[in-house]
N, C-alpha and C positions, 0 to 999 in steps of 0.2 A: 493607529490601525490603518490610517489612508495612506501614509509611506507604505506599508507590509503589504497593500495590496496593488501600488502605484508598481511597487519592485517588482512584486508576481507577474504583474501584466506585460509589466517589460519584458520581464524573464519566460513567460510563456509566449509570445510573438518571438522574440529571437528564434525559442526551440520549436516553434511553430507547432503549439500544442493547444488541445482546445481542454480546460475541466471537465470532469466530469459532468459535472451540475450545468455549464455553459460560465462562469461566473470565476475572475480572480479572487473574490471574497471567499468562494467556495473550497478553493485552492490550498489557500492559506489557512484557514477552517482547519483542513482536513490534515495538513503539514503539521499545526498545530498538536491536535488531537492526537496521530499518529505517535508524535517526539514524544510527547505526555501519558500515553498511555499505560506501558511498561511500568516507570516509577509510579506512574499514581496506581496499578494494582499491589506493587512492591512495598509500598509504602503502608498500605492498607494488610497486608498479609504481616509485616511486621507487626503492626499494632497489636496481632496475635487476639485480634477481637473477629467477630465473625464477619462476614462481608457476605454482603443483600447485592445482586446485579439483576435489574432488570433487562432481557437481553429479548425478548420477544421480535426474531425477525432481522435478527443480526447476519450483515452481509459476511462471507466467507475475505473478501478482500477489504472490511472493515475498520476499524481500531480495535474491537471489542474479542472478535477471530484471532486476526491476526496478533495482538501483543499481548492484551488484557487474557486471555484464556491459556495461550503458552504461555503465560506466565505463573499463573495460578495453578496452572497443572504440575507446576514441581514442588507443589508444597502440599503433599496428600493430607498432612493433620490442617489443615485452613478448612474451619466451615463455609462454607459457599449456599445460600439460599436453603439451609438448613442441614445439607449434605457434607460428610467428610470427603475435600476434591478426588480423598484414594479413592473413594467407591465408582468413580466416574467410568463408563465405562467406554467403547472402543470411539462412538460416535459421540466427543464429548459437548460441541455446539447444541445437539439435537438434547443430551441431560440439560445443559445449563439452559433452553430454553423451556425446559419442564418443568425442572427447578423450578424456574423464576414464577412462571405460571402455578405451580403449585403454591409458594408462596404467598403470590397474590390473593391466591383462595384464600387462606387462611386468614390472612390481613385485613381482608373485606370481612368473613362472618369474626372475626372478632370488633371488628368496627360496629357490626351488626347489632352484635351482642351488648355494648357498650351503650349503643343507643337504647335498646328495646327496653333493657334495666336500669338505665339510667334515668335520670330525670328531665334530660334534654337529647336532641337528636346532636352528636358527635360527628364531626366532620372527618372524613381518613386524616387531611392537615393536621388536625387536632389530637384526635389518635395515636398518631406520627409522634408529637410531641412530646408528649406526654407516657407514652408506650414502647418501649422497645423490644417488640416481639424476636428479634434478630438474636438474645441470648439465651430467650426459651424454647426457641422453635428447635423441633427435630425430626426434620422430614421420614429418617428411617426409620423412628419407630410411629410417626404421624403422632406427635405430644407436642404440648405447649405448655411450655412452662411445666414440667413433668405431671 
């Protein structure tokens, strides 16, 4: 990783450019992320299993904007955070941030719930594990696990 960001440095002095962050580490981070992001929602939309994105706060000049969201926008039957992507509607960043917050609701009082009638307090980690709310959830009719 210290060559990848010994180059960046080079390569951003030449072009006399500053990061965003201030930081070649940041640079390459971001070059990363960017390349990766496309196939790895691609990838996940294949699977043809649902896809959970936590995106609370996601920049418009981002990874998550810019690749991961146009790219999930062409596959309308892909669940996304409970939702069929077709239902999405003009302002799509603003649903997938609802989504995702919607979501999380539900993940916490089921976590809730797990503790309160359980016999020990459940950690979301553990929850997580053990729980995969991502094929029961359906945000449009608000069900879980029907």
């Amino acid at each position: 990783m210290q060559l990848a960001v010994s180059k960046m440095e080079d390569f951003l002095a030449r072009k006399q450019f500053t990061p965003a962050y201030g930081k070649a580490l940041d640079a390459v981070q971001d070059t990363l992320w960017n390349y990766g992001s496309a196939p790895f929602i691609e990838n996940a939309i294949r699977s043809k299993l649902p896809v959970i994105g936590f995106v609370d706060g996601a920049k418009d000049w981002r990874g998550f904007t810019r690749h991961e969201l146009t790219t999930l926008l062409r596959s309308p039957d892909t669940r996304f955070n409970g939702y069929a992507v077709g239902v999405i509607d003009s302002d799509a960043k603003a649903f997938a941030e609802n989504a995702a917050a919607g979501f999380q609701q539900v993940q916490s009082k089921a976590v809730n719930a797990a503790s309160l009638y359980g016999n020990s307090v459940v950690t979301p980690r553990e929850f997580d594990r053990l729980v995969d709310l991502s094929h029961g959830y359906d945000a449009a009719k608000g069900t879980l696990f029907g």
